[in-house]
C-alpha positions in Angstrom: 0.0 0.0 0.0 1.8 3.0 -1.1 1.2 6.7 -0.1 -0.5 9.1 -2.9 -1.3 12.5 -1.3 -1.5 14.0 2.2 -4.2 16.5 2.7 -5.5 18.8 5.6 -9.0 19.3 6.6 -10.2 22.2 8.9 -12.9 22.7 10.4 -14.8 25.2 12.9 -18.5 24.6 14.1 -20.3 24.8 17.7 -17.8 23.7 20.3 -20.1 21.3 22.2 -23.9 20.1 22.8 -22.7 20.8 26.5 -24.8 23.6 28.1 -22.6 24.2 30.5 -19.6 24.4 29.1 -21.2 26.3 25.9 -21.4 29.3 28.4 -17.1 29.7 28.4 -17.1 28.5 24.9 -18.8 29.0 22.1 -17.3 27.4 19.4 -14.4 25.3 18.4 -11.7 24.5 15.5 -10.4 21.1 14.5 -7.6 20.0 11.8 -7.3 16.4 10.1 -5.1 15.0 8.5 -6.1 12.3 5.9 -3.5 9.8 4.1 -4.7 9.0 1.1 -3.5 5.7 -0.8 -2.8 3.6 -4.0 -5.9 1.1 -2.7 -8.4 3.8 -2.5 -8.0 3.2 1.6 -7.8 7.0 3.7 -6.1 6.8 7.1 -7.8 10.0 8.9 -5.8 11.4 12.0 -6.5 14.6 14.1 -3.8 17.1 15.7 -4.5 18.7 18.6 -3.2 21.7 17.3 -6.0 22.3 15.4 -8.0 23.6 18.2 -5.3 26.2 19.1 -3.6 27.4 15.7 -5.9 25.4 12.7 -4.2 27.9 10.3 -0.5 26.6 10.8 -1.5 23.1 10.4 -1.4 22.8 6.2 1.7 24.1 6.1 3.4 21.9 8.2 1.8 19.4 6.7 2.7 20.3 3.4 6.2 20.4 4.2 5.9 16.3 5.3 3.7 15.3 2.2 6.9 15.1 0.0 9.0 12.5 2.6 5.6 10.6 2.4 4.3 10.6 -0.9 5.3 7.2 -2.6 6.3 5.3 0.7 5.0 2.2 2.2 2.4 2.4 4.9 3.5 -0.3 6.4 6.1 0.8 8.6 4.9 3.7 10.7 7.7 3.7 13.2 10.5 4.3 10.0 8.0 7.3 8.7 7.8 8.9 11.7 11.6 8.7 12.3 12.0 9.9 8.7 9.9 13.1 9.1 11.2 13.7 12.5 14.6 13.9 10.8 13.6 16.6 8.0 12.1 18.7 10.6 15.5 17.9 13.1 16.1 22.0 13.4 12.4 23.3 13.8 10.3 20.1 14.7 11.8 18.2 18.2 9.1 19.6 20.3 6.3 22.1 19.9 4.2 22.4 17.1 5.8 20.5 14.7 5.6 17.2 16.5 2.0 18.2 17.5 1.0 18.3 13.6 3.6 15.3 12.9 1.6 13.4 15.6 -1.9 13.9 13.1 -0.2 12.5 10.6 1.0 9.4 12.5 -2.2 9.0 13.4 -3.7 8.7 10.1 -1.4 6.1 9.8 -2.3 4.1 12.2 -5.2 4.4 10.5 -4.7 2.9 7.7 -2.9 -0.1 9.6 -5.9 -0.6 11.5 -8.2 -0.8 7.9 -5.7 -3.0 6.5 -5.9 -5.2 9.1 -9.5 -4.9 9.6 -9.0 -4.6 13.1 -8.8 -1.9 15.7 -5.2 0.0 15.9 -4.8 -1.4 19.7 -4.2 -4.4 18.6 -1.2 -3.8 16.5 -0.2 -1.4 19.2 0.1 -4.4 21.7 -3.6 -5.0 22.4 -5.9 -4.4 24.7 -4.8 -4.3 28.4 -8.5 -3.2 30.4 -11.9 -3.9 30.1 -13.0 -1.3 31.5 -11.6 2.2 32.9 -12.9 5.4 34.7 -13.8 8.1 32.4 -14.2 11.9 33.6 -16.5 14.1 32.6 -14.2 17.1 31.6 -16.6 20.2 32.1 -13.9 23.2 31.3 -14.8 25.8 34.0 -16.8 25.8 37.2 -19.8 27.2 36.5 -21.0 29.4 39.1 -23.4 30.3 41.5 -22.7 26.9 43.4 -25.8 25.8 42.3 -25.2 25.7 38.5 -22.3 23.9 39.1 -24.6 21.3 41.1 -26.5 20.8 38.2 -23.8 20.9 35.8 -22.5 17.8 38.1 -25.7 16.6 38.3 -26.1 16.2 34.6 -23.0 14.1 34.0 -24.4 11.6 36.6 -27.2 11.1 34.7 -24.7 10.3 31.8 -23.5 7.6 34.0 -19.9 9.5 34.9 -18.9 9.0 38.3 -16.0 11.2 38.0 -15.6 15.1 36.8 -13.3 17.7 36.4 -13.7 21.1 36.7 -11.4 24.4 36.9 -10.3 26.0 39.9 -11.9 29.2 40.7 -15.0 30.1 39.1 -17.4 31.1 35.8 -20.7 32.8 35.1 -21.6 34.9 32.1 -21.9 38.2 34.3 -18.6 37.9 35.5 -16.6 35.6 33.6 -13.5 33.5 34.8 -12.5 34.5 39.0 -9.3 33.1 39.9 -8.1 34.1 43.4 -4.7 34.4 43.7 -3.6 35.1 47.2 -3.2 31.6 49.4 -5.5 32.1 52.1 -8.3 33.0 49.7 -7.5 30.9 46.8 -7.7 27.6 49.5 -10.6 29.0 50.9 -12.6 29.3 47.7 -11.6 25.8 46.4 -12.7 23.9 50.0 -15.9 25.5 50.2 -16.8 24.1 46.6 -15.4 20.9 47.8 -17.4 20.9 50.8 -20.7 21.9 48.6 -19.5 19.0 46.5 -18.7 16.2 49.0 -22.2 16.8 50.6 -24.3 17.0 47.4 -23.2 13.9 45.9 -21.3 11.9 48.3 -16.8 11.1 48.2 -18.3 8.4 46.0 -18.5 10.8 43.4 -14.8 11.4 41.9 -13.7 14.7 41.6 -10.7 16.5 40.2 -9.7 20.0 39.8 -7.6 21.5 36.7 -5.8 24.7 37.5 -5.5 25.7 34.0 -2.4 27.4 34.9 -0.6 27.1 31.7 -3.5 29.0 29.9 -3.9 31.9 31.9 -1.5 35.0 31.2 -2.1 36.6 34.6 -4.1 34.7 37.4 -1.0 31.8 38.1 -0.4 30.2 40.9 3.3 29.7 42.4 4.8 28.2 45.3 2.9 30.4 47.7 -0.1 29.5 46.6 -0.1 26.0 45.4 1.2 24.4 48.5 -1.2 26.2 50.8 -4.6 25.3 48.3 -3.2 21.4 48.7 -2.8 21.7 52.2 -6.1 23.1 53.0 -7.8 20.4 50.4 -6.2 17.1 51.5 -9.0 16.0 53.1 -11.2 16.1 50.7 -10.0 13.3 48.7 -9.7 14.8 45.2 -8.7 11.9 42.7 -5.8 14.5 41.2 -5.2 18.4 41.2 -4.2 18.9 37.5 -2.3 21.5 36.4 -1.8 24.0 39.4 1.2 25.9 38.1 2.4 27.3 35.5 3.5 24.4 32.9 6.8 25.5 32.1 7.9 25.7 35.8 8.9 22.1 35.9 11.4 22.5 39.2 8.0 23.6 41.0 5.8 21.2 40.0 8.5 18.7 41.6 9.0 20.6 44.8 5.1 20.6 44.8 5.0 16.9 44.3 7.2 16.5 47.4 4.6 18.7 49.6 1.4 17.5 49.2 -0.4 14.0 49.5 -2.5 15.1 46.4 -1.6 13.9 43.4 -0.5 16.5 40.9 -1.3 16.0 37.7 0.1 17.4 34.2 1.7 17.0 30.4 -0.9 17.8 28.5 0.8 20.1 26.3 4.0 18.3 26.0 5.6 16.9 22.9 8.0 13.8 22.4 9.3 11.5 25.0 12.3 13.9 25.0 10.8 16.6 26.5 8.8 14.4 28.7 11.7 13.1 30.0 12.8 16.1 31.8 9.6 16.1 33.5 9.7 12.8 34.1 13.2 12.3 35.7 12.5 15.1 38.4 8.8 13.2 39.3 7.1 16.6 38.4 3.9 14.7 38.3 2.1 11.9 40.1 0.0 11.4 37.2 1.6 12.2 33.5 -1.2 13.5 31.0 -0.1 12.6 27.7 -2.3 13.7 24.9 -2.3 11.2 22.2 -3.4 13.8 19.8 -0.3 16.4 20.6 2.4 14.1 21.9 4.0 13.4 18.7 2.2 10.3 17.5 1.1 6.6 19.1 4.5 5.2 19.5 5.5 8.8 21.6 2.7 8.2 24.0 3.2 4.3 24.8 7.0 6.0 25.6 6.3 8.6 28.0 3.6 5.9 29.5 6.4 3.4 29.6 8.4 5.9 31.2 6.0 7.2 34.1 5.3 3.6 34.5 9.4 2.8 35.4 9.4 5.5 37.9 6.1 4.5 39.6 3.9 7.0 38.2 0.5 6.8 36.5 -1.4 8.2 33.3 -4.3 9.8 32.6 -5.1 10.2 29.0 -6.2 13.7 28.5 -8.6 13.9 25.3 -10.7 16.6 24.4 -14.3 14.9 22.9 -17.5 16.8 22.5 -20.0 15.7 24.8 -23.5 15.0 23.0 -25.8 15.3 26.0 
């Protein structure tokens, strides 16, 4: 099966059929990559990148569709190696690897089709039946009450587990963070406490501090510590993201301090920069995105590597909900 054209496909429409978090965000982009070949089989493949820059993504991947065009599908490992090589100077983390990792998946792809069977099987097959999903509702909607039923609707989708953002929303008022310690720990244990009494510590709950994203209201080592201390006892299943994600010398002295585990990675690229992260235990729980990490065989690195130094994964994805 040989490689006749690599195309990009954007697109932009509603960002989800969730109410909730339709109030922080109204609409969404998306690129694709398809793999188009001599059998009339299309290997289809989404980057991540597509929801932040969609623009930069045809470029990028016009710059691989010459190193592709003509090869052998069959062996995705020496493809990816061969455009991570063209790109050596610009491409070894960042963007490049995050459009490189669409591509790879449209690969994978066309493996699966091939084979008529689903890519985790030439991946190494399956290793769970079954796994703990979160629903990921972006923001906490406030007053306390919209975000009870805002929780209370993902229960009826059968989630026993959510994720919501530090601080607060509302459409009057838009995103609150607090940024001094005594106030930022306060805010977070009273919605905990609302939480924990509404639905019961059955219900699984997680908090993602967004930090990365925000160009102002970021946490440091003031802050950070004294929000885990003051929310230890409230069981939270992982605090994701509480600093910023660059700082990865705090998110190991972090690690150290608290009995919570921190969680992060999302926007990292390639086993090697992992790896820095990973060597200094900067997280208790590694978030590789399998749509940004570089491609398939990237991720089942980085998980390889948590896994060596005792540390766990949680796949982050990004999936319209369809309530």
């Amino acid at each position: 099966m040989k490689i006749t054209d690599v195309q990009t496909v954007l697109l932009t429409g509603p960002c989800t059929n969730d109410p909730f978090l339709l109030e922080a965000r109204k609409r969404r982009s998306a690129a694709f990559v398809e793999v188009h070949t001599d059998t009339g089989l299309t290997g289809v493949g989404e980057t991540y990148a597509g929801y932040f820059c969609p623009e930069a993504v045809p470029a990028i991947v016009g710059f691989f569709k010459p190193v592709l065009r003509g090869q052998d599908v069959s062996h995705i490992a020496a493809l990816w190696r061969r455009m991570y090589h063209c790109g050596n100077y610009w491409c070894r983390v960042g963007l490049g690897l995050a459009v490189l990792n669409g591509i790879e998946a449209a690969l994978w792809d066309l493996k699966g089709k091939l084979l008529q069977a689903p890519v985790y099987e030439p991946l190494g097959g399956r290793k769970h039946d079954r796994l703990v999903a979160d629903a990921t509702g972006g923001p906490s909607n406030y007053p306390l009450d919209r975000l009870a039923a805002k929780l209370d609707s993902y229960r009826s989708l059968d989630f026993r587990a959510a994720k919501v953002g530090v601080g607060s929303f509302s459409p009057e008022e838009g995103s609150v963070n607090l940024e001094t310690p005594n106030a930022a720990a306060d805010f977070e244990a009273v919605k905990l406490e609302f939480v924990g009494a509404r639905f019961g510590r059955e219900f699984i709950m997680c908090l993602d501090g967004h930090m990365g994203n925000s160009p102002s209201h970021t946490w440091d080592l003031a802050v950070a510590p004294q929000v885990c201390r003051t929310l230890e006892p409230y069981g939270l299943f992982f605090l994701e993201e509480p600093l910023p994600h660059t700082d990865l010398w705090s998110y190991a002295e972090l690690a150290r301090q608290t009995s919570i585990p921190i969680a992060g990675g999302e926007c990292l690229t390639a086993a090697y920069e992992w790896r820095v992260f990973a060597e200094r235990d900067a997280f208790d729980i590694g978030q590789p995105d399998a749509a940004w990490t570089s491609g398939l065989g990237e991720f089942l690195k980085v998980a390889a590597m948590l896994e060596s130094r005792g540390r766990r994964i949680a796949t982050h994805s990004w999936e319209r909900a369809e309530a």
